[in-house]
Structures are given as structure tokens and as C-alpha cells.
C-alpha positions as CSV (number, residue, x, y, z in Angstrom):
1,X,16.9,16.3,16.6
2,X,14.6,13.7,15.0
3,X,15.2,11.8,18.9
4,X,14.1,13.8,20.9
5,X,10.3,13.0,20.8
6,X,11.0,9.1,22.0
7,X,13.8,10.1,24.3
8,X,11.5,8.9,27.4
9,X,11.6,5.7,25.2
10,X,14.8,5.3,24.8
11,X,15.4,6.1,28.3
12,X,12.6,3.2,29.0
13,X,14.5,0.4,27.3
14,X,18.0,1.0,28.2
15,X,16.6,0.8,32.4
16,X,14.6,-2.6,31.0
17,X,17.7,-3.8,29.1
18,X,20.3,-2.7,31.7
19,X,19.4,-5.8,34.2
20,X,19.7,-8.1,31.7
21,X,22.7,-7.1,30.3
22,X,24.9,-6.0,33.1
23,X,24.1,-9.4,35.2
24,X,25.7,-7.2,38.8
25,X,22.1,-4.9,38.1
26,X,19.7,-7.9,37.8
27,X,17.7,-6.0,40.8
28,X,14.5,-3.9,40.4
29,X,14.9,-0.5,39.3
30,X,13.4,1.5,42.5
31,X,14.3,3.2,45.5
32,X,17.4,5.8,45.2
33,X,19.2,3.3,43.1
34,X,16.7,3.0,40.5
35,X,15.9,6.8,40.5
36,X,19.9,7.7,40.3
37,X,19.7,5.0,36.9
38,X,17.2,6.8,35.6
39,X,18.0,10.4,36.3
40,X,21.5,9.4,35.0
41,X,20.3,7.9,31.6
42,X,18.0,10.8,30.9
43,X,20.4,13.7,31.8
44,X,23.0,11.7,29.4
45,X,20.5,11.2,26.9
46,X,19.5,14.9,27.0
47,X,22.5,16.3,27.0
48,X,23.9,14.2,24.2
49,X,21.2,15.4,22.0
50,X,22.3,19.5,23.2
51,X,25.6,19.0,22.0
52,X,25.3,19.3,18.3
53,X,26.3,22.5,16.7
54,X,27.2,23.8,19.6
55,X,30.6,24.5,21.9
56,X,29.2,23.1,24.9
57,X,31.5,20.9,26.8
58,X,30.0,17.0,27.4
59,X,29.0,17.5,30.6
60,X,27.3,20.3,32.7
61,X,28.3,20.7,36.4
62,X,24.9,19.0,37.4
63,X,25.6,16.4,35.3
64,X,29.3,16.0,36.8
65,X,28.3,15.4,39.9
66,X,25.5,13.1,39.0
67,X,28.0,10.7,37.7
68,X,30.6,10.8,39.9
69,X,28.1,10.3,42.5
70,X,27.2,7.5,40.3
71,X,30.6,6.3,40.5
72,X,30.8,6.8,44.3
73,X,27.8,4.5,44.8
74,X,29.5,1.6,43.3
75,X,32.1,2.1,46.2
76,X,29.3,1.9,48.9
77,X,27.2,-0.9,47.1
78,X,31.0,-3.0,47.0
79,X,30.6,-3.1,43.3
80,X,33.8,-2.7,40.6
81,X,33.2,0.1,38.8
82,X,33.2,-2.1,35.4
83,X,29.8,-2.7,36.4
84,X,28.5,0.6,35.5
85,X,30.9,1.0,32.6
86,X,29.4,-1.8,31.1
87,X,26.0,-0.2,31.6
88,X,27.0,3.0,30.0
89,X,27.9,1.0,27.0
90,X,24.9,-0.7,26.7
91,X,23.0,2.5,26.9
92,X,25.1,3.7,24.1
93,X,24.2,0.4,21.9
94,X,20.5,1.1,22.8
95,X,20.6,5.0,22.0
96,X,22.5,3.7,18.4
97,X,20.1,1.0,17.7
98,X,17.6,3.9,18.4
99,X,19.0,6.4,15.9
100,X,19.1,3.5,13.4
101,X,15.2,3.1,14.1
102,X,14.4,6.5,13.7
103,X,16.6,7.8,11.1
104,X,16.8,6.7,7.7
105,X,20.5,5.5,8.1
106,X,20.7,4.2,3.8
107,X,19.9,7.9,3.6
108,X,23.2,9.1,5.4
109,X,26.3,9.3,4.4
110,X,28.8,6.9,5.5
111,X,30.8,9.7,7.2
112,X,27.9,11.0,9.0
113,X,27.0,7.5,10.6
114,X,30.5,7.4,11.5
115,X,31.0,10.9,13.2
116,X,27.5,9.9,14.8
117,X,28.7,7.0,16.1
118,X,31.8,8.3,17.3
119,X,30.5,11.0,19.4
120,X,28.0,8.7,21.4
121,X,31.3,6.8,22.7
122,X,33.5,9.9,22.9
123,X,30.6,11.0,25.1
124,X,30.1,7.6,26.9
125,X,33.5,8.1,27.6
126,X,33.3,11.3,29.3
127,X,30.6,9.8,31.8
128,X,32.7,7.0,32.9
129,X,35.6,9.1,33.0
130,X,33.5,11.3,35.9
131,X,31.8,8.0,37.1
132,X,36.0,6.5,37.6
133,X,36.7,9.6,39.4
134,X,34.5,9.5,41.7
135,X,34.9,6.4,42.4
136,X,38.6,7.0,43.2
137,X,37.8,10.6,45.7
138,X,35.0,7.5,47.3
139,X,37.9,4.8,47.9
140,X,40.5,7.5,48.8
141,X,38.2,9.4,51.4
142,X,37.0,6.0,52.6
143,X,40.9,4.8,52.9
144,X,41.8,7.7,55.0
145,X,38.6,7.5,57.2
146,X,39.4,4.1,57.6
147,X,42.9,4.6,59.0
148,X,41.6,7.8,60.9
149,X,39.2,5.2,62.6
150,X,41.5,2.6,62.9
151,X,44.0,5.4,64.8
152,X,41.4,6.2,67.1
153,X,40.8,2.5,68.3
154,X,44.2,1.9,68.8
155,X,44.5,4.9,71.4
156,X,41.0,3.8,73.2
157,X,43.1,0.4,73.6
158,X,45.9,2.2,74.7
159,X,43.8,4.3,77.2
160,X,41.9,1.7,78.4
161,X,38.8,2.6,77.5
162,X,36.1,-0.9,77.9
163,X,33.9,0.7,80.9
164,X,31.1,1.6,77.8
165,X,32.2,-0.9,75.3
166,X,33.5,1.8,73.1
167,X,36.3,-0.5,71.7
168,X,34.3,-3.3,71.0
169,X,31.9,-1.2,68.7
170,X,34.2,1.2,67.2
171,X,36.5,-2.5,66.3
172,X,33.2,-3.9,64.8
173,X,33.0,-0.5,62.5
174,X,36.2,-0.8,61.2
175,X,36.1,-4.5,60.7
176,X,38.7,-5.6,62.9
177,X,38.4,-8.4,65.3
178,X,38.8,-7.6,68.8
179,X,41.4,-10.0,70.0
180,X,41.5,-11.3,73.8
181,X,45.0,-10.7,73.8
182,X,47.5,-8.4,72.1
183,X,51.1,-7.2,72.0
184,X,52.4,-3.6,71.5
185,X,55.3,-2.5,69.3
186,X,57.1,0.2,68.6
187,X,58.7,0.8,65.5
188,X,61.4,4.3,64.8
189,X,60.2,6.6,62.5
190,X,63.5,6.0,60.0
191,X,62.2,2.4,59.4
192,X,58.4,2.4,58.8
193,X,58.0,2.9,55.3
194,X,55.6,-0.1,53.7
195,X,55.0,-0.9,57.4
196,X,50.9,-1.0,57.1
197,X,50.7,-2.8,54.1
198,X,53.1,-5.3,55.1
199,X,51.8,-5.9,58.1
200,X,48.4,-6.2,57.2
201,X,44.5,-5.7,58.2
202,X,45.6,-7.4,61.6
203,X,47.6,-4.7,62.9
204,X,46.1,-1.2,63.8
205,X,48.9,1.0,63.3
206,X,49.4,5.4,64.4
207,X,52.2,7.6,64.7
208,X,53.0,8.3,68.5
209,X,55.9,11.0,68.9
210,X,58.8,9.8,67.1
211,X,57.3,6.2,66.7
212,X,55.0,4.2,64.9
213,X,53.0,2.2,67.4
214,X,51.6,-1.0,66.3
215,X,48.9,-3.2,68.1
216,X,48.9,-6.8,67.0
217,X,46.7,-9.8,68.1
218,X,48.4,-12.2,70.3
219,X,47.3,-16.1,70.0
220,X,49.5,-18.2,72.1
221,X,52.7,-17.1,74.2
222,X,53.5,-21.1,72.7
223,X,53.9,-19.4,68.9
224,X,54.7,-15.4,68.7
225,X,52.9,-14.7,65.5
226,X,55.2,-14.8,62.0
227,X,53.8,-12.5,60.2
228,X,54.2,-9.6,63.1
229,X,58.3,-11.1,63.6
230,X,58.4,-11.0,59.5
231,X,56.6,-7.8,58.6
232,X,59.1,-5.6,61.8
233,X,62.3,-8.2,60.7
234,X,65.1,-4.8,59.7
235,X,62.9,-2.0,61.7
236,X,64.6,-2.1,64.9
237,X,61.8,-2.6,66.5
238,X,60.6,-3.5,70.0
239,X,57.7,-5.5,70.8
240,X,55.7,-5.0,74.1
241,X,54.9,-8.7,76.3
242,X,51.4,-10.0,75.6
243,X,48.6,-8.4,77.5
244,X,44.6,-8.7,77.7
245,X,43.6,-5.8,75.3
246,X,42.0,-4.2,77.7
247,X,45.5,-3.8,79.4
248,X,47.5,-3.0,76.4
249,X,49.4,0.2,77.9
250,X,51.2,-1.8,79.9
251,X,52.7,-3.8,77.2
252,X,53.5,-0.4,74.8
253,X,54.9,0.7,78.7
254,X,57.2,-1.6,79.3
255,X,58.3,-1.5,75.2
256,X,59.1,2.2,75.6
257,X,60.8,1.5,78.9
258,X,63.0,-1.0,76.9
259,X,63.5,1.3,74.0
260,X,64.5,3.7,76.8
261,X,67.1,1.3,78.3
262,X,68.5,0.1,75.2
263,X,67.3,-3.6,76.5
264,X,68.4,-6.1,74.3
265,X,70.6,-4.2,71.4
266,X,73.4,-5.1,73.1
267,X,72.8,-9.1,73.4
268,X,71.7,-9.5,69.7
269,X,74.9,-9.6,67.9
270,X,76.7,-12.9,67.1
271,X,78.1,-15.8,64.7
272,X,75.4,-18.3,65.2
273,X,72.7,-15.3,64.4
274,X,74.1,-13.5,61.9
275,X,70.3,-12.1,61.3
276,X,70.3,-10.9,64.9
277,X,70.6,-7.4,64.4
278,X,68.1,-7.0,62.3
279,X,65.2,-9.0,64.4
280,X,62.5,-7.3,66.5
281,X,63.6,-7.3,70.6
282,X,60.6,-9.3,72.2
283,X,60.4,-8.0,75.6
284,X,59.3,-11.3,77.3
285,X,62.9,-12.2,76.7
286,X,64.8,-9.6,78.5
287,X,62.7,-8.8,81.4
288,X,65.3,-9.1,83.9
289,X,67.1,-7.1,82.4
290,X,64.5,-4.4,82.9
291,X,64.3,-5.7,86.4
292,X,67.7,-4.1,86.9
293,X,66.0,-1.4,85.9
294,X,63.8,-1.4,88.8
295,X,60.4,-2.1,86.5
296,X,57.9,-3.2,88.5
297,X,55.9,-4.7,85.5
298,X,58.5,-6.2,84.0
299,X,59.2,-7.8,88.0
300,X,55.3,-9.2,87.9
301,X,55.9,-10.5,84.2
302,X,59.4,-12.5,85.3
303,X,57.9,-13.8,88.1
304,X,54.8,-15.4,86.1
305,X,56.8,-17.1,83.3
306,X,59.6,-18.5,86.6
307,X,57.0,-19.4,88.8
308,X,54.7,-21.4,86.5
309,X,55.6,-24.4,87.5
310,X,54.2,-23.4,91.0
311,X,50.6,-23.0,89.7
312,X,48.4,-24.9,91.2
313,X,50.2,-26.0,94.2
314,X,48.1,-25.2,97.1
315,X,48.7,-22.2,98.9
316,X,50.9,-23.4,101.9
317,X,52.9,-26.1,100.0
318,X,53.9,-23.0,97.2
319,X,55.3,-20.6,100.3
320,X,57.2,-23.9,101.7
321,X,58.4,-24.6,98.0
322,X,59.1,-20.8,97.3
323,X,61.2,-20.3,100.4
324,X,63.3,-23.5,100.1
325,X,63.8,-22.4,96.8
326,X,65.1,-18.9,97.1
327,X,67.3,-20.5,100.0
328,X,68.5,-22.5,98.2
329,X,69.2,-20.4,95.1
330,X,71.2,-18.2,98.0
331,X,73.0,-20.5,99.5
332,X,74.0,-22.5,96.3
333,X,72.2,-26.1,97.2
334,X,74.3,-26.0,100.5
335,X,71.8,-28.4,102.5
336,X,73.3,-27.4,106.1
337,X,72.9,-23.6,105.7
338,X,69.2,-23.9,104.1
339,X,68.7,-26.3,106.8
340,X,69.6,-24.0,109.5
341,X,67.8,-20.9,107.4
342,X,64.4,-22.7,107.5
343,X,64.2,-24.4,110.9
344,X,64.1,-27.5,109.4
345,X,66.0,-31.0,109.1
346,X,68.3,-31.8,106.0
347,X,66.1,-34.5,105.0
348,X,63.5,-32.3,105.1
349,X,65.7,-29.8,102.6
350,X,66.5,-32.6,100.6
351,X,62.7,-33.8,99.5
352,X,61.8,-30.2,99.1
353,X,64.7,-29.6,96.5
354,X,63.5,-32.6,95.0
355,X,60.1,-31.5,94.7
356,X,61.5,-28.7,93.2
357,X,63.7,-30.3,90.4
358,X,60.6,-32.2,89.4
359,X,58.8,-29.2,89.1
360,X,61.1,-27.0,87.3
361,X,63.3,-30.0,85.5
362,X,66.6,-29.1,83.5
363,X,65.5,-25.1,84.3
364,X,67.6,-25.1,87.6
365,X,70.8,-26.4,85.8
366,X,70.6,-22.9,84.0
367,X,72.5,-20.2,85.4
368,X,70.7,-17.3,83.9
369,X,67.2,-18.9,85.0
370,X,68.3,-19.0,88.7
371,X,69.4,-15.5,88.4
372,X,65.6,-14.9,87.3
373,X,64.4,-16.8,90.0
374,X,66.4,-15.2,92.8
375,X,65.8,-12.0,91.6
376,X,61.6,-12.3,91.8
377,X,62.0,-14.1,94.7
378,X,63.9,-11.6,96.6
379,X,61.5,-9.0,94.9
380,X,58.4,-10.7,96.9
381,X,57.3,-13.0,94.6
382,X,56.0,-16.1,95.8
């Protein structure tokens, strides 16, 4: 063919014009990227003029691969793949304008321009339909690395594993922010289907057993987080108590041990919640229950939230406070009994208990929170 003396030309102009006209590629032409342009454009040019005449198909294996890697590259660079469409076509207006230059074209017959013109997009076709495959097996083998990874993090939290900050740098690869605090849920296997996308790029999420174990950043124990109560809202699902990260087997430990216990399905029914049943058990909010279930952790984590308004106190006034208070959670605010208990003078018990009702406020008139507060009491707690 007539073309193929100024192919280098042609080749020339379209890596010139290809900047200019594709504005994403307004970069010099050098280094692998400009060499994988160029080899590109001259094994398409090539082979476009082979085909003539014979029953070659469009592309040769070599070429294949050269533009689905093509294709894969836009995937690494973060571009769309339109980008490089638009490129091919502009190398197919250039190769055109090229014919039009060489060839006589008031000499051809309408037909011939036609079928001419035809084939250059039918074959510009075929490139981007390798280049959009590749780029798909790039996003796909990039997707499941990415939740491979994203696995594998959520069992170095679950392990433990911060003595070589392994976490931290395999939570920077994957892009996910390493939160200073996190909860643990498990989700059964019947009710997990959409469960990643809708609980989005915050969660790391893996199949453990017959559960799907989710790890989601906790902010404040002031505001559970929405999107986790939304996104696990129908999956009977239970949701560890909030724990550093770095101590986040505890909380999927004392989930599991609810799971086990059947904590909290039995408490969930009811006409003021008729959406009860179908909410996510938070374990914070049946951990006496697990208490009766002799779970030390669950013990520690009861005591914290009861005993808050103890922190700070120094050390001697909190054991006075403590055991006034457990006496007189026993003895039901009997100031004679707690009087003889501690050794001390009525009066004495009565500016205690009053200490004690400023501290704690409306919280003592609640039955089921002095049932919490006896219960870590008598466990130790103080």
C-alpha cells in the first residue's frame, strides 16, 4: 500500500496531535508511557495496512496484549478508559486525513473511500474493544485483591497484631483509615447479601465460619454510628461493645458470646418498637445479661459504664462511696443496717447516700440500674 513509506509519519503526528487533542494526555511522550503510545500506534498502523486482501483477523496475539495492557494502564494511571478511546479515534482521523494526502481520493470511487473508511473504525473498534477488556480483568483483579487485602487486615485486628506496625501499614495500602476505636459485628450468613456495598468503604468485612464479621470505626459511645445501625437494620445482627482497635477481639468475643447466649432476641419484641426485631442487638446494652452468664469482659465493661460517675474521685473517697453504695443497694436504703454494716453513724450513711444521689442522679430510682450496680459491685468492682 501507497502508506506504507510515511507510516513513521503518520505514526509521528498522531503521538504530536494526541496531547492536544485528548486534553487527559497533555504530558510528554517518554518513559514506558510514551514508548507503550508509540509501540501501540505503530503496531495498529502496521497491522491495519496487513489486512487487505487477506483473512487475517484485526489483531495478532502480540497486538492483543499490547492493547489490553493499554487498557490496564489506564486502571493504574486512575484514568477512564474514554481517555484512550478518544485517542484511538483521533489516530484514525490522522491515519484518514493521511490516506486523503497520499492518495488521489477524486480518483476513487465513492464506494472504495467508503469501504476504506469503514475498515479503519471497524478496526479502531477492535483495539478499544481489547483496550475495554483489559481494562475490566485490571479493575476486577484489582477489586478482589482489594478485598483479599482488606480480609487480611481485618484478621491482623482481630489477632492483635500492632507489636510491628503491621496494621497501620497494611490499613494505609488499602486506603482505609485506621480508627482509634472500633466495634465488631457479626452478621449470619442467610442475611449478608449487599452487606459490603451497603455498608461501605468504612467497614472491613470477611467470612468467619458461618458469619460475616464486620469491623466498623467507632467515634463516640455518645452517637453509635447510623450508617453501621442502617446498613445491618433486618440481618440479625450482633454488634460487639467499642474497643481500641488494637483490642478488637474482645469486642467480636463478647458478640459471639452473645450470639451464643441468645442475649437480647428475647427483649426486642414489642408495641412501642414494632421495628425491634429487625434492629442490630448492641452488646453495650445487655451486658448484664451476659454477666449472668459469668463473662468476665462483659463484668469489666458494666462496671465502667455504672461506675462513671465515680471517676475522678480520689482513691479513698471512691472505696468509702463504693461500699456505702453496694450496702446500700443490699440493704434497700435501710440506714440502721448499712449503719451497723460499715461501722459508722447514720448521719454518716445519710451524707454518703447523698453524695451518691448527686453523683448518679435519677440513675438510682431505676430498678434495672441498681441491679447493674449490685451485680459489679458484688463482682469486685470498685
Amino acid at each position: 500500500m501507497v502508506l506504507r513509506p510515511v507510516v513513521k509519519e503518520i505514526v509521528e503526528a498522531i503521538i504530536d496531535g494526541i496531547p492536544r487533542d485528548v486534553p487527559v494526555y497533555a504530558m510528554p511522550m517518554e518513559g514506558r508511557f510514551g514508548q507503550g503510545v508509540r509501540q501501540g500506534v505503530t503496531i495498529a498502523l502496521n497491522r491495519f495496512l496487513d489486512l487487505p486482501g487477506t483473512r487475517l483477523p484485526a489483531l495478532s496475539e502480540d497486538g492483543k496484549w499490547v492493547y489490553e495492557n493499554l487498557g490496564r494502564g489506564e486502571v493504574r494511571s486512575g484514568r477512564s478508559l474514554e481517555s484512550l478511546l478518544a485517542a484511538y479515534r483521533y489516530g484514525a482521523r490522522v491515519t484518514f486525513r493521511a490516506v486523503s494526502r497520499t492518495v488521489n481520493v477524486s480518483q476513487m470511487p465513492p464506494d472504495a473511500l467508503l469501504a476504506l473508511g469503514e475498515s479503519l473504525f471497524a478496526y479502531i473498534d477492535e483495539l478499544s474493544a481489547a483496550s475495554a477488556q483489559g481494562y475490566a480483568q485490571e479493575q476486577s483483579e484489582r477489586a478482589g485483591e482489594q478485598v483479599r487485602l482488606r480480609a487480611e487486615l481485618l484478621e491482623m485486628i482481630l489477632r492483635g497484631d500492632s507489636s510491628d506496625g503491621g496494621v497501620p501499614r497494611l490499613a494505609s495500602a488499602v486506603g482505609w483509615t485506621l480508627p482509634e476505636v472500633v466495634v465488631v459485628a457479626l452478621v449470619p450468613f442467610p442475611h449478608v447479601d449487599g452487606l459490603r456495598a451497603a455498608l461501605g468503604p468504612e467497614a472491613l468485612v470477611a467470612e468467619r465460619g458461618t458469619d460475616v464479621v464486620v469491623i466498623f470505626p467507632f467515634v463516640s459511645r455518645a452517637a453509635r454510628p447510623r450508617d453501621l445501625q442502617r446498613a445491618l437494620r433486618g440481618r440479625r445482627a450482633i454488634i460487639g461493645p467499642p474497643r481500641p482497635w488494637q483490642q478488637a477481639g474482645e469486642s467480636l468475643h463478647l458478640a459471639t458470646s452473645a450470639g451464643a447466649h441468645g442475649v437480647g432476641r428475647g427483649t426486642r419484641s414489642g408495641p412501642d418498637d414494632p421495628g425491634a426485631e429487625t434492629s442490630p442487638v448492641w452488646v453495650a446494652d445487655h451486658l448484664a445479661e451476659l454477666v449472668v452468664h459469668a463473662e468476665p469482659l462483659a463484668t469489666d465493661d458494666l462496671a465502667r459504664t455504672r461506675l462513671a460517675p465515680l471517676d475522678g474521685l480520689r482513691p479513698a473517697v471512691r472505696e468509702r462511696l463504693t461500699e456505702t453504695l453496694l450496702s446500700w443497694l443490699r440493704h434497700q436504703g435501710q440506714r440502721a443496717p448499712i449503719a451497723q454494716e460499715l461501722f459508722v453513724h447514720q448521719q454518716t450513711v445519710g451524707y454518703r447516700v447523698a453524695q451518691l444521689k448527686e453523683l448518679f442522679g435519677d440513675a438510682l430510682d431505676d430498678p434495672e440500674v441498681r441491679f447493674e450496680l449490685e451485680l459489679v459491685l458484688r463482682a469486685g468492682h470498685r
